[in-house]
N, C-alpha and C positions, 0 to 999 in steps of 0.2 A: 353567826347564830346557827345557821346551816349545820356548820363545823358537829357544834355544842350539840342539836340533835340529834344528829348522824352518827353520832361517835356515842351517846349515849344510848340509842336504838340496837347499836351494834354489840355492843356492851350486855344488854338484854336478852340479847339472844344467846351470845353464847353463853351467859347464866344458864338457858332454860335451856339449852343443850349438854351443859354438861349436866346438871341434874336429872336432864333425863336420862342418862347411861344406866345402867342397872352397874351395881358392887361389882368390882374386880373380886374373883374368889381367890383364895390362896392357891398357889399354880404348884406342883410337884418338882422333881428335881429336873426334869427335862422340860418346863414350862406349857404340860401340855394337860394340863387339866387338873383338879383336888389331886391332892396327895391321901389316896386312905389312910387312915387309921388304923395302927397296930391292932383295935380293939375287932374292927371289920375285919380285919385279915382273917384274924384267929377264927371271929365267927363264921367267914366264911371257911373255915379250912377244916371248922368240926363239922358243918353243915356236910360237905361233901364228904368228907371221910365218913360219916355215918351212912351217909346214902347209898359214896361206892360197895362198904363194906355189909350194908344191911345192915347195921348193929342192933337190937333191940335194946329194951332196955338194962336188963342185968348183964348185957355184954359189955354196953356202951359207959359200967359204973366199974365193972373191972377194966378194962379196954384203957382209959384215956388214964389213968395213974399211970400203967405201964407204958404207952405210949410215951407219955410229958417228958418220963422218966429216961426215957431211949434218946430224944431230942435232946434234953439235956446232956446227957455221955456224949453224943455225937456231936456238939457245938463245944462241948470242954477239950473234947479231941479236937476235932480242928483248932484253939486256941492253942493247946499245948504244943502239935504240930505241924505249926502251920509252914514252917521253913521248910520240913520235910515229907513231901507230897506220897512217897512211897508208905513211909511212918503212921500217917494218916488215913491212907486205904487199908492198911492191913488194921489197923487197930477200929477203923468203922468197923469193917468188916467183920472183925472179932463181937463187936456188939451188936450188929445183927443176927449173929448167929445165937450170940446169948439170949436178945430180945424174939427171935423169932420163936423158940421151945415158950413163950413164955404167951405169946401170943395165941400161937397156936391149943395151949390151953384153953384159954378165953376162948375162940374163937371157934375151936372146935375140927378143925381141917388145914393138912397144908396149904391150900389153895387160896383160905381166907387169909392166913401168916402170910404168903408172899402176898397177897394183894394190900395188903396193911405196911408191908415193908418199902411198896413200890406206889404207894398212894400219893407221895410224894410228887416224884414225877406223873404221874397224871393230872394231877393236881395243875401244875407248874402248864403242863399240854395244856389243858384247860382254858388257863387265864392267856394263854399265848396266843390260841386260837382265837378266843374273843376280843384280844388286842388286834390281831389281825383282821376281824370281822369290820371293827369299827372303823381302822382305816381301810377299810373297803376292799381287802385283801380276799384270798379263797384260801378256807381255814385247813391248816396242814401242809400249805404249801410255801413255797420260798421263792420270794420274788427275783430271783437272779437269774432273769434268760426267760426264752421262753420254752427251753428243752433240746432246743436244737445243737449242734457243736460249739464250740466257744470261739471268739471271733480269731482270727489272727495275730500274732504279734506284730506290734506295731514296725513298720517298715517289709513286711513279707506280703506279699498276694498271698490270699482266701484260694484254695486250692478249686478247681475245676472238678465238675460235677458228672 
């Protein structure tokens, strides 16, 4: 009878242990926390792009046609050549320099055209940085070493000082 209680007590509990856990969320591809949403990304990607850029408003309703528009050519190029990496640069390239005259309209200064060009990677800095931040990293830096020489090959003595 012991048995019968003990085993049914024990039973009990871990019911009320697992229902106490809070929901597993959906884990991303490297199982480390939500995976955003394409819908977030974008939002954040016009969020900052306006910010970096300052857009107002009648820049910001010319501005993202032409943009989409640029992203677009430059995603159909990498698909068309993607085998050929040289192919590729040069024909981005080609569209930026199409899309930058066109920006630069909008925009009103070369300086806003390349920063619109190069929003990109800032962007990209950005989210790097605050990936870095959360695993407890110093943002902009690369945790390989602490700056000093690199160690020896293995098998040689670390030279004398």
């Amino acid at each position: 009878m012991k048995k019968i209680i003990f085993s049914f007590l024990l039973s009990m509990f871990v019911v009320a242990i697992v229902t106490a856990q809070p929901p597993q969320r959906s884990m991303g591809p490297r199982g480390k926390g939500p995976r955003p949403s394409r819908e977030n990304v974008e939002a954040l990607k016009v969020a900052f792009m306006t910010k970096h850029l300052n857009l107002n408003v009648d820049e910001a309703q010319k501005f993202w046609p032409a943009y989409n528009a640029c992203t677009e050519e430059l995603k159909k190029a990498r698909q068309e050549k993607k085998e050929d990496v040289l192919a590729f640069e040069e024909a981005a390239l080609n569209i930026r320099k199409k899309y930058k005259n066109e920006f630069k309209k909008v925009l009103g200064s070369d300086e806003r055209a390349n920063k619109a060009l190069t929003a990109d990677r800032a962007l990209l800095g950005m989210i790097k940085d605050e990936l870095q931040n959360r695993k407890g990293g110093k943002p902009g830096s690369k945790k390989k070493g602490n700056g000093g020489p690199p160690p020896p090959p293995p098998g040689q003595e670390a030279p004398a000082v």
